[in-house]
Steps between C-alpha positions, in 0.01 A plus 500: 500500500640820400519819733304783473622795292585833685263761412794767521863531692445484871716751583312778242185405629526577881548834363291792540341608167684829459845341596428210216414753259786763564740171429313280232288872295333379215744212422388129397686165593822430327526134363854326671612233273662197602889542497499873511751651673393834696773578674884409582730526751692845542241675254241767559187449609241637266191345549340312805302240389146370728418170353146362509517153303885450392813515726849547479815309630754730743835317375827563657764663299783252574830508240641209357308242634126387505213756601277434769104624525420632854172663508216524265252804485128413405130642533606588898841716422660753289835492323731792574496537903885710520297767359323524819857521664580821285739217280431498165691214370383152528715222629355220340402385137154491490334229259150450360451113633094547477345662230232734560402838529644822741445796625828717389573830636782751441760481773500896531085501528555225774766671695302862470181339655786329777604868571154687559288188642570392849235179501666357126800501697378294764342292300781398258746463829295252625550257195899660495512297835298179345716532209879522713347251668409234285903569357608407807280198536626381078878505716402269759346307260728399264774468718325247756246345324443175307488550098161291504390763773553799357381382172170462615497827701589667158220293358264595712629884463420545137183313541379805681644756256406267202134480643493159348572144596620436123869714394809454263831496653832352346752311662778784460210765678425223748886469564515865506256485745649277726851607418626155451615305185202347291599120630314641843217636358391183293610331831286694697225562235500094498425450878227741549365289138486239658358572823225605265483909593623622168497354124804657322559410093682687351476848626109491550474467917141404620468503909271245589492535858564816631479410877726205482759707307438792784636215745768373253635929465735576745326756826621828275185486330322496745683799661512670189077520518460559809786807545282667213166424650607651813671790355287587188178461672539711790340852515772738358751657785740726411865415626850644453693310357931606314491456180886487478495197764207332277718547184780317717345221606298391171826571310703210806197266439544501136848414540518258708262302274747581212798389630 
């Protein structure tokens, strides 16, 4: 059974009306095709994309060796959080994984409406903290946990951005992914097969039982939900926060999980 498609971002719609429409004016949806690349590492941020049926893969920007995925931004997120740090530059490649449509908006309309409006600022650092958060949680994750583990948690993850028990994804994504060579993912792809949770042929993933591959997924998942539950759903509270120490800390998490 298939997921229910968003209506709209979740972030854009716990908006008031005036704040959406000072951001979004008279724009439509732009279409995010699979593969597209919307931003790199060390280059400026022009847009800042709200996704409401596709989502996009936050890859490390590791040299010389293999990349590693460790976040992806969906229906509940936005792409281009150091712009509410005052940075500008993204450090991670950001890749279309989930086709779909977005809300885009100009960095400089974004960061204008930052400036003048107290309660988007409170709003947005509240998923800033889900966001560092769920960085952190990728680190502990794939340095502790079993491949077969956090293949399922990942599973499970773009399930809920996908919206749909039924997705493509290739053994080189899936090793990105995972951030091991493709032997583990087919050996890890295999066992959960097996146990009957997933089918997996050639690219084409169906979950067939979502609760049995919730206990097969490592507890991240689980913390991952309920840090933005807690967070995102509380009544907006205004709280200082240093951007400079923010910047810091996200810029340590990423890498740690690089190197």
């Amino acid at each position: 059974m298939n997921v229910r498609l968003p209506a709209d971002n979740l972030l854009l719609a716990a908006l008031p009306a005036a704040t959406r429409r000072r951001l979004l004016g008279d724009s439509a949806p732009v279409n995010m095709a699979l593969s597209e690349i919307l931003g790199e590492a060390g280059q400026r941020i022009r847009h800042v994309y709200f996704p409401i049926e596709g989502f996009i893969s936050l890859i490390t920007p590791a040299r010389g060796r293999g990349q590693l995925e460790i976040g992806l931004v969906g229906s509940e997120g936005m792409l281009g959080v150091p712009l509410m740090l005052g940075v500008n530059v993204s450090p991670l490649r950001a890749m279309v994984q989930g086709a779909g449509r977005a809300w885009r908006v100009d960095a400089a309309t974004l960061q204008q409406e930052l400036a003048a409006n107290a309660g988007l600022r409170a709003s947005l650092n509240r998923y800033l903290y889900v966001f560092l958060a769920q960085l952190m949680q990728a680190a502990t994750c794939t340095r502790f946990h079993l491949i077969e583990a956090r293949l399922a948690r990942w599973l499970l993850m773009t399930r809920d951005r996908a919206h749909s028990n039924q997705f493509h994804l290739t053994h080189e994504f899936l090793a990105l992914m995972l951030g091991v060579r493709r032997v583990g993912v087919t050996s890890a792809a295999s066992a959960l097969q097996r146990r009957q949770l997933i089918r997996y042929r050639r690219g084409d993933i169906s979950l067939l039982d979502v609760r049995g591959l919730e206990r097969a997924a490592c507890a991240c998942y689980a913390i991952d939900n309920q840090i933005y539950a807690r967070i995102m759903n509380r009544k907006s509270r205004q709280q200082g926060s240093s951007a400079s120490v923010a910047t810091l800390l996200a810029a340590q998490i990423v890498n740690s999980i690089a190197c």
